[in-house]
C-alpha positions as CSV (number, residue, x, y, z in Angstrom):
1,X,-36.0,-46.9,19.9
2,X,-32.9,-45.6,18.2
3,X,-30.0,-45.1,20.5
4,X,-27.4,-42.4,19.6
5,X,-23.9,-42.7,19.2
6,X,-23.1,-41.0,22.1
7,X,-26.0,-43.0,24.5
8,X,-23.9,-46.0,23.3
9,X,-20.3,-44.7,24.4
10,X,-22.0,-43.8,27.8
11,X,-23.6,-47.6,28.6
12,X,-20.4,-49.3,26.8
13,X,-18.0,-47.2,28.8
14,X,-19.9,-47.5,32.1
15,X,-20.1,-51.3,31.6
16,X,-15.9,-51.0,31.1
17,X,-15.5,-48.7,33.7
18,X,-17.4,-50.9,36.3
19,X,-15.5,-54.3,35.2
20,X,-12.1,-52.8,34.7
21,X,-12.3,-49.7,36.7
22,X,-12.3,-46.7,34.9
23,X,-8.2,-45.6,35.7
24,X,-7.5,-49.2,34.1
25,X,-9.7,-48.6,31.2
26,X,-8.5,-46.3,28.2
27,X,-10.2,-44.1,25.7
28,X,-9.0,-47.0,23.3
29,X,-10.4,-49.6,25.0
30,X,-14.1,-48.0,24.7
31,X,-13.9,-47.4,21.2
32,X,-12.5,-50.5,20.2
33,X,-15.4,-51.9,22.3
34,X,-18.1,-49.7,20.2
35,X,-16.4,-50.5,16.8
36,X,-15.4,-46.7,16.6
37,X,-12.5,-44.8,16.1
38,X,-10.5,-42.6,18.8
39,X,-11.1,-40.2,16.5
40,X,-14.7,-40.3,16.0
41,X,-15.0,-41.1,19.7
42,X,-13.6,-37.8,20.5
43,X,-15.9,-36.4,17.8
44,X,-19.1,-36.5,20.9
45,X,-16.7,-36.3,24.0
46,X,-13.2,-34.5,24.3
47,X,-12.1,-36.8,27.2
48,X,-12.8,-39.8,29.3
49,X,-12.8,-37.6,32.1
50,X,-15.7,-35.9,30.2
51,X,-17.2,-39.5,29.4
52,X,-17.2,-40.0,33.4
53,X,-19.1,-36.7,33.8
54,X,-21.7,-37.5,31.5
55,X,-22.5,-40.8,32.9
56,X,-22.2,-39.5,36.4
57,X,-24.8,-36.9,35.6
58,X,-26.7,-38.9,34.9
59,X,-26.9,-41.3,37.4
60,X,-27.7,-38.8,39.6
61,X,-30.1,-37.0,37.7
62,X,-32.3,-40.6,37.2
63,X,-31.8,-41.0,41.1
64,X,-32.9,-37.1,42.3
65,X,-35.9,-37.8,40.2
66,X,-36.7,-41.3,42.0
67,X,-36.3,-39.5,45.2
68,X,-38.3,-36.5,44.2
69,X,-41.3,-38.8,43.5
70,X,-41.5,-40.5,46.9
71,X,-40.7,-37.4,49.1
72,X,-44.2,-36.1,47.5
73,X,-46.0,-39.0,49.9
74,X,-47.2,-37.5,52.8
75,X,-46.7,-40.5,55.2
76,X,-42.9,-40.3,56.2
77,X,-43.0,-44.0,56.8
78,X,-44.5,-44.9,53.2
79,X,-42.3,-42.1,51.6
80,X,-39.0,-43.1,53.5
81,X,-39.8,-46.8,52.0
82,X,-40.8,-45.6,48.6
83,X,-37.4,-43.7,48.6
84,X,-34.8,-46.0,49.4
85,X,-36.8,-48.4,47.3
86,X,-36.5,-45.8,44.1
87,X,-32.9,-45.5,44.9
88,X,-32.4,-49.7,45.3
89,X,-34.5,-50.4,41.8
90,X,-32.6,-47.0,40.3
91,X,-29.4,-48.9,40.9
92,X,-30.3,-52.2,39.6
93,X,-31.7,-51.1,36.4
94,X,-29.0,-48.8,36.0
95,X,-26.0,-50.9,37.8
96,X,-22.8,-50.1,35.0
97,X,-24.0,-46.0,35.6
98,X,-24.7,-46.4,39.7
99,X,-21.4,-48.1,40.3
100,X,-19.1,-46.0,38.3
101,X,-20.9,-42.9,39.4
102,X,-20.1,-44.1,42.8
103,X,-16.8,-45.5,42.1
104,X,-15.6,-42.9,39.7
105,X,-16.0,-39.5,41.9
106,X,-12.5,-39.4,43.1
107,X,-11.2,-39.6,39.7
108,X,-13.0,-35.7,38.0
109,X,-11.6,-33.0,38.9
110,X,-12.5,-30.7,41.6
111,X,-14.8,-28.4,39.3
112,X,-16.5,-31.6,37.8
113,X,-16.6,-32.9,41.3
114,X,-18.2,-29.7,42.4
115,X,-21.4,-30.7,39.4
116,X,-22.1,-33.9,40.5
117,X,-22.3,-33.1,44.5
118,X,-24.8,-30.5,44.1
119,X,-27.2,-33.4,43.0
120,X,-26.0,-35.7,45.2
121,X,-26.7,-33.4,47.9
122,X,-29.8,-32.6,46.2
123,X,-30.6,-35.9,46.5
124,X,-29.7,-36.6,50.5
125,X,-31.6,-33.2,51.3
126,X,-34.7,-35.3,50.1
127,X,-33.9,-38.4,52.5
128,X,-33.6,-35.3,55.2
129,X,-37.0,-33.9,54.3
130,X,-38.5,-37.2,54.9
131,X,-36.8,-37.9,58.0
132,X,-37.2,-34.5,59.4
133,X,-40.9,-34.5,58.5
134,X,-41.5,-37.7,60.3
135,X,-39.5,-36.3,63.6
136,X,-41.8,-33.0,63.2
137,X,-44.7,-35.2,63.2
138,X,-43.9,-37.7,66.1
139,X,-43.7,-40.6,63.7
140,X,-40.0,-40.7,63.9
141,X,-38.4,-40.7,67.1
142,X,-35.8,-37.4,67.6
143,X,-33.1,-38.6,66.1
144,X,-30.1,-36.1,64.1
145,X,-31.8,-36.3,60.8
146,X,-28.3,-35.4,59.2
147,X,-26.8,-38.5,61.1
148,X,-29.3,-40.9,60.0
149,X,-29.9,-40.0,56.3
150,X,-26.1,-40.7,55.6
151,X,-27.2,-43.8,57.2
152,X,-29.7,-44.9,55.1
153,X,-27.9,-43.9,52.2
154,X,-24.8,-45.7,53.7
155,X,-27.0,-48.9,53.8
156,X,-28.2,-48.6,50.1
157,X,-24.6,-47.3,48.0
158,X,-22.9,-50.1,50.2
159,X,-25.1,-52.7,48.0
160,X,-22.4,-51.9,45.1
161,X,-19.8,-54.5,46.8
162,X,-22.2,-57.4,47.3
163,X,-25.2,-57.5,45.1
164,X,-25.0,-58.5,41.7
165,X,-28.4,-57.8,39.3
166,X,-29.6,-61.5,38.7
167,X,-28.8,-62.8,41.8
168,X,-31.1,-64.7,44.2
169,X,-32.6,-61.1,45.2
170,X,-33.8,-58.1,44.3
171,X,-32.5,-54.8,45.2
172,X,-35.7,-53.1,46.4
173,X,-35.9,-56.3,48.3
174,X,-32.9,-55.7,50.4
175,X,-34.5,-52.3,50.6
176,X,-37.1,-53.4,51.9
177,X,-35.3,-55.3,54.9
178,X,-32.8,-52.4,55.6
179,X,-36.4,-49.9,55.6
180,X,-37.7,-52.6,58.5
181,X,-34.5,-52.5,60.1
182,X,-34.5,-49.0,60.5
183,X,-38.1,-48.6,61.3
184,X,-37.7,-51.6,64.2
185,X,-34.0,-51.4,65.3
186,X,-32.7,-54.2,66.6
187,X,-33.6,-53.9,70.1
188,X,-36.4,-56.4,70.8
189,X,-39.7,-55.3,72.1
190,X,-40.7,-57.7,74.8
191,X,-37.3,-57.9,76.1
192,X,-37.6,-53.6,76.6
193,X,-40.9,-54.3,78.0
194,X,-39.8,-56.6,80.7
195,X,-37.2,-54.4,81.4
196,X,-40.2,-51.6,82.1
């Protein structure tokens, strides 16, 4: 597979952005990094606010997608746990894009801010479906499907201060736990029942 120029500036600048930071990390620094010139680096982007746009993009482009999938299962159960499970193996495989998506948002402007929260919006009205589809249907208790879906995503973004790809666990396997947490709660069972 051949991998453009510009695909190569987006993964080596995400990788910098998301070891550095990207305020700490200068056009310079990325193309020295590549091999490349300012100048031809600025040949395929015009800034590295315009680098942190294109990588942000895409991010959430790969993570509406992974969404998309599981909000076409009918169960809301299966498709709540096939979407946080999307989003948990979205961001490992794509960790240097996911965190400085995440990270970098305060730092574009208010237009370019504007761009990337129409997909991430996109993407939460997808966790809402699912939620809402499963309090329509009496599978999910009534909850404020708003309220719940920041939640869950909450859970899942938060994963970018502790978890490290390579580590002891997987990322859809913290998923996993935080989608039997929410299912469960934390209240146990036989104590509610003696309580009845």
């Amino acid at each position: 597979m051949v991998t453009t120029t510009k695909a190569r500036i987006l993964e080596e600048a995400a990788k910098l952005f998301t070891e550095k930071g990207y305020e700490a990390t200068s056009v310079q620094d990325v193309a020295q990094a590549l091999g490349l010139s300012k100048a031809a680096l600025y040949h395929h982007f015009r800034s590295k606010e315009e680098i942190l746009l294109a990588i942000s993009l895409q991010a959430l482009e790969g993570l509406v997608r992974a969404g998309e999938e599981a909000l076409a299962h009918p169960d809301p159960k299966e498709a709540l746990l096939r979407f946080m499970e999307a989003h948990a193996r979205y961001f490992e495989e794509n960790y240097p894009f996911f965190v400085t998506m995440l990270q970098g948002i305060k730092s574009l402007s208010p237009e370019n801010r504007a761009l990337t929260n129409r997909l991430r919006d996109r993407h939460e009205a997808n966790l809402r479906a699912i939620l809402r589809r499963g309090v329509e249907a009496g599978v999910f208790r009534p909850v404020d499907v708003a309220l719940t879906g920041r939640a869950v995503l909450s859970l899942l973004n938060w994963m970018i201060r502790w978890f490290r790809p390579g580590g002891p666990m997987r990322a859809v396997e913290v998923a996993r736990a935080y989608h039997d947490l929410i299912l469960r709660g934390l209240e146990d069972g036989s104590t509610r029942a003696q309580g009845a």
